[in-house]
C-alpha angles and dihedrals in degrees: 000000000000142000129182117194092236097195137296139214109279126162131282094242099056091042093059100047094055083060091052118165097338101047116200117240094221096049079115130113074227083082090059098042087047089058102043096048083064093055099089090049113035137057107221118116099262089250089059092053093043086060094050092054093043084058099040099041090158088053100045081050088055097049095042082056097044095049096051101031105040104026091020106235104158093163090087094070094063084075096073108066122197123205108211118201092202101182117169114034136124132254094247100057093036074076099073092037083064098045086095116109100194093033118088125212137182112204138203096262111223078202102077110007117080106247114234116213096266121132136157130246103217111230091240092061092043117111088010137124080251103061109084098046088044085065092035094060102038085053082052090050098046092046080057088054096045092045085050099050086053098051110034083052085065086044097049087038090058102040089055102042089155089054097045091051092074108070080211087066102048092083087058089046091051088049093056091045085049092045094061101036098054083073086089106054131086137269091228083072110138106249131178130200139175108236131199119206141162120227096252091049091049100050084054087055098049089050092057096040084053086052091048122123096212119078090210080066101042095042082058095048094049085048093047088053088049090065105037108035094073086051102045109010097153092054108056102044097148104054099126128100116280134203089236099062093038105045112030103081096039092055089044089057102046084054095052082047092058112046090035102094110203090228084056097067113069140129121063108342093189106043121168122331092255119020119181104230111166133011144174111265123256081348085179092060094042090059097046087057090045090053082047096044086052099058108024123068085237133122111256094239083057086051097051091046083052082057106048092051090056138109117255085236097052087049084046088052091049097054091046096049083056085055113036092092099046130119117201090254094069131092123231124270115290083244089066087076090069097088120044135202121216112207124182102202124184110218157172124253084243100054091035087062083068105042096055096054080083095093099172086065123089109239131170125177155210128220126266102282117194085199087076088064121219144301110233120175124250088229089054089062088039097064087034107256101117095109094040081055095042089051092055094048086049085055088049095043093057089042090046088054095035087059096040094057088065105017108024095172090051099049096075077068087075103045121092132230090260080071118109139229139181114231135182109213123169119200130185117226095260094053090052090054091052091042086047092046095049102033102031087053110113094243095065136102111279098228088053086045102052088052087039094059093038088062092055095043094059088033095063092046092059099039110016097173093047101052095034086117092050125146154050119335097241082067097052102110087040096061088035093058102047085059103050106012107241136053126283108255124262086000091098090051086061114014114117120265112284095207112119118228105169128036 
């Protein structure tokens, strides 16, 4: 056996001072995905080919070109990864950076960092009647923000006294005033992340950023190709607007419009924060024929009649046996994937930029509807500043109307993270496990709690035996516990601290 360290992400810089004054034509990803794409056809060791590819970089351009173009094997260009500095861009637009399901970010959180006073004018505001009071409100909207870290520091200071006795624990203390306040400021806040891509995964995005309707987010996909098209120009061939990105939502739409007559919608319209509205059937039952399909030489229509004829108590002991060895820190059995749960949750912009950090999830959205009302934190009416925080949303709202009447795409810019949305998200039970284990934790943020918690309420009616270990992670003995009596082995040397330190 042999394996070679084929190469690995370092920085540009570095990059460009070990080419110093005479740079080498093969220092691309393009030589990588070169090699790998002849795998399949040639019989050379990879390093062998690697080294080809490195000597011959205009022929490794043709083939790559050739293999996804021509045969379509785009596979090959997951082999080359980018690392994107994006510095500068709204929230709002950091939306659309973060869609993508095989692509990892790491975001400016609005959670522990002190927000300046930076914020974007979308193009499409800019030399309007709109524009001045655009920047007049968002400066009202970030003062608001300033006056309620400060004071909800001295709230939050004052409620955990024992916390705010040990120096260590003030940082803590600040996060949580920040946290709240940030409820308050706009979605056109300047944020910054460091993305990973693949090269297949990024010539998708910039073909949806090219397709985009907003300029914010066709202005960052042209500046993402700048850096990256003299570097890999034989991987990300399709990287232009298509028909199919730009055109799709907006027919479908036309046509709902259309055949949804306005008399037709009626009733509540709102509704609960997470309602439950599709599920697999007798999910429990699906998974236990799953576990069974997976270890008996049996069709899986046999294993679910199997099912179907047992005991409660037999299906219970099979669920626990796939339990029994695991540590908080594991996801559920592969098997667990087979039933899905389908939630439509109605939330705010701030907890929304956590839950859609589950990318295995499906997840479609709304936009930002002021109808919904807004999320205010509890801490913000505790200290009196509901109505200094309702005034300002009354002032967002009319602008927000104001703007939408002429330039519908641009008016979201305006709205704060207290603004609410409607999304469909399905989960399989697995998923739900790993979404319960992270957001219902006690150490995490209270809005992504509550709809956390909301998820695994509605989950266990439905499928009782499935979601039994449901859960955060700070609970974990506790539930286990509860199941087999005793503690799982090793967990309580390394689990987190259970006590609990914020309601």
């Amino acid at each position: 056996m042999k394996v070679y360290l084929a190469g690995y992400n370092i920085d540009t810089t570095v990059l460009r001072q070990l080419q110093g004054k005479n740079p080498r034509s093969d220092a691309t990803p393009e030589v990588l995905s070169a090699a790998y794409a002849r795998i399949s056809r040639d019989p050379r060791a990879v390093n062998e080919l690697r080294e080809d590819a490195r000597k011959e970089i205009e022929r490794a351009r043709k083939s790559n070109k050739t293999i996804i173009f021509k045969m379509g094997h785009h596979s090959v260009a997951e082999h080359a990864v980018f690392n994107l500095d994006i510095i500068g861009v709204s929230r709002l637009a950091m939306e659309e950076v973060e869609k993508f399901r095989l692509c990892s970010y790491t975001e400016k959180s609005q959670r522990y960092i002190t927000l300046e006073k930076g914020f974007v004018v979308p193009r499409e505001i800019k030399g309007t009647r709109f524009e001045k009071h655009f920047i007049d409100l968002i400066d009202k909207q970030n003062e608001a923000y300033s006056y309620f870290v400060e004071e909800l520091k001295k709230y939050v200071f004052n409620k955990y006294k024992d916390l705010a006795a040990n120096p260590g624990r003030h940082n803590l203390l600040e996060g949580w005033a920040k946290e709240d306040a940030r409820y308050i400021t706009a979605l056109a806040t300047e944020s910054q992340a460091g993305h990973t891509l693949n090269a297949r995964n990024l010539e998708l995005l910039l073909r949806r950023f090219a397709s985009h309707p907003l300029r914010e987010v066709q202005s960052l996909g042209r500046e993402i190709y700048k850096e990256i098209a003299s570097v890999a120009p034989s991987i990300v061939l399709f990287h232009e607007a298509n028909d199919r990105d730009k055109n799709s939502y907006p027919d479908l739409k036309k046509l709902t419009r259309k055949i949804i007559k306005p008399h037709s919608v009626n009733g509540d319209l709102y509704g609960n924060e997470v309602n439950l509205v599709e599920f697999t059937p007798g999910g429990d039952d699906v998974i236990c024929a799953s576990l069974l399909h997976t270890l008996e030489e049996l069709p899986y229509q046999k294993c679910k009649e199997i099912v179907k004829n047992m005991p409660p108590e037999d299906k219970r002991e099979v669920f626990r046996t796939a339990w029994k060895n695991m540590q908080f820190y594991d996801s559920m059995l592969r098997e667990f994937e087979y039933a899905s749960l389908t939630f439509n949750v109605i939330l705010s912009a701030a907890c929304f930029g956590q839950l859609k950090r589950h990318r295995m999830a499906t997840i479609t959205v709304q936009d930002y509807d002021p109808n919904l009302g807004n999320t205010i934190p509890e801490s913000i009416k505790d200290i009196g500043g509901e109505n200094k925080f309702l005034e300002i949303i009354d002032e967002t709202n009319d602008l927000y109307e104001d703007i939408k009447k002429e330039i519908p795409l641009a008016a979201p810019y305006v709205l704060t993270n207290s603004h609410r949305r409607r999304v469909l998200i399905r989960v399989n039970a697995r998923e739900l496990y790993h979404i319960s284990r992270l957001r219902e934790d006690n150490h995490a943020q209270w809005d992504i709690r509550n709809i956390a918690s909301g998820m695994s309420k509605e989950a266990k009616k439905v499928m009782p035996m499935t979601f039994e270990l449901v859960g955060g992670k700070d609970r974990y003995n506790e539930i286990y516990k509860s199941i087999f009596g005793e503690l799982p082995k090793v967990t309580e040397q390394i689990l987190p601290s259970e006590r609990k330190i914020k309601s």
